[in-house]
C-alpha positions, 0 to 999 in steps of 0.5 A: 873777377877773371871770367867775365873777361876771359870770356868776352876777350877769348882767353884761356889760362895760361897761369896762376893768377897773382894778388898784390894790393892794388890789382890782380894779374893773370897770364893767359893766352890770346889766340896762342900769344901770350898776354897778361890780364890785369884787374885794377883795385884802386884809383892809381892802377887805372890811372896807369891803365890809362897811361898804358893805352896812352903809350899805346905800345910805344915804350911800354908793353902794348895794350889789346884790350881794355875795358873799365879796370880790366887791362889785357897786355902782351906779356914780356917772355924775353929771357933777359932780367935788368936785375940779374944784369945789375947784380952780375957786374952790368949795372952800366948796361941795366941802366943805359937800357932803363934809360933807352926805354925811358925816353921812348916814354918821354918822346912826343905823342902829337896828342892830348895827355890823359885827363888822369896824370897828377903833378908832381907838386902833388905826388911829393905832398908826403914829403914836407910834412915827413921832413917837419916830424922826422927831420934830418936828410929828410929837410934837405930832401923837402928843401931840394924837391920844393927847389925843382919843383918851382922851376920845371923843366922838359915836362913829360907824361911820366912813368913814376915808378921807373926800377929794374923790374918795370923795364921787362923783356919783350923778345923783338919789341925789346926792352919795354915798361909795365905798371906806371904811376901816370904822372906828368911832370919833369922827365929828370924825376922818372931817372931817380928810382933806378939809383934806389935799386935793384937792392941795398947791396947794389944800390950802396956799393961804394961809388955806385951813385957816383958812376951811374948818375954820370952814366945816366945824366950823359945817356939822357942828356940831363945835367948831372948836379940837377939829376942828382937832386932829383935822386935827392928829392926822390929818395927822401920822398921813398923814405917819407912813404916808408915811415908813414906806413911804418916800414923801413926807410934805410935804403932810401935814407942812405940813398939820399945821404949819398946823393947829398954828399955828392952835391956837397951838402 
């Protein structure tokens, strides 16, 4: 699947390729720099694809070449890891950069969005019918997400898949995303996976929520109750993806929890 690409775009292997379920990844070398050559396997990868070229470089890692589900990125080969940070008692840093970079992402374009985005009205489909059959945090989630949804606010072409390990090292072009969703939306959204992450043990700490939902809704200027709901809302969305596919939901059940327990729910 990698040759035609290789051939068309003058690249050579610089790696072993990587498999996941939606797409294949390469690194390669263009013209000696560094690069990544991805193969979209499925409609929400193009969909990001589509958002990458969007950004055009501008917050996310830029684009040199595409064509039909092929994408060609720079390649982060900064040293610095926002998990290791997070892990390493520099969570505020982590999530303060998460943050800078994230609202690169939200700043105005001056042109149309992709044709491609979904609304986050459909993005959090799988939630109310979740709540019906599970019950529990789950109805205060569905509750909260159908509450911010019906009154949006600051609507932004969206990353929708915004954590540790999608905000990467770029060396001089700095902290940058990769592997977007392509939503549209309220920007509040793209700030709740990061309390979801970077593992249970950081994400549980106690007084973790707390702190960074009071770091983030400062360094963003969101209000903080309405980011909490959004952690809330996001989290029970986590949660009714994991138990539709049969795994486990404790993290972001617990997420949710505690983000319900700050609203005083």
């Amino acid at each position: 699947m990698f040759e035609a690409f290789l051939a068309q775009w003058g690249l050579a292997l610089d790696g072993d390729p990587v498999t996941t379920q939606s797409s294949d990844v390469l690194p390669v070398c263009r013209d000696s720099l560094p690069a990544m050559l991805k193969v979209a396997r499925g409609a929400e990868e193009a969909r990001g694809a589509a958002t990458m070229i969007w950004w055009d470089g501008e917050g996310a890692a830029k684009v040199l070449a595409h064509d039909g589900a092929a994408l060609l990125m720079e390649r982060a080969e900064g040293p610095n890891s926002l998990i290791h940070m997070a892990r390493s008692g520099r969570d505020d840093e982590a999530s303060l950069i998460i943050c800078a970079a994230t609202a690169r992402l939200h700043s105005a374009r001056g042109k149309p969005h992709p044709e491609t985005l979904v609304p986050l009205m459909r993005w959090f489909e799988a939630l109310p019918a979740a709540a019906a059959r599970h019950g529990g945090i789950l109805d205060d989630a569905a509750t909260t997400a159908r509450d911010l949804l019906a009154s949006p606010r600051d609507s932004v072409v969206l990353h929708g898949d915004i954590h540790h390990g999608n905000i990467l090292d770029f060396g001089a072009r700095g902290w940058l995303a990769i592997d977007p969703k392509g939503l549209v939306g309220e920007r509040g959204f793209d700030y709740a996976n990061l309390f979801c992450n970077p593992d249970a043990e950081v994400a549980l700490a106690p007084g973790r929520l707390r702190r960074q939902a009071a770091v983030v809704a400062e360094a963003v200027g969101i209000d903080w109750t309405r980011l909490l709901q959004w952690v809330l809302a996001y989290a029970g969305l986590s949660a009714a993806w994991s138990l539709g596919d049969g795994d486990s939901a404790d993290l972001a059940l617990s997420v949710a929890q505690i983000a319900a327990g700050e609203l005083g729910r």
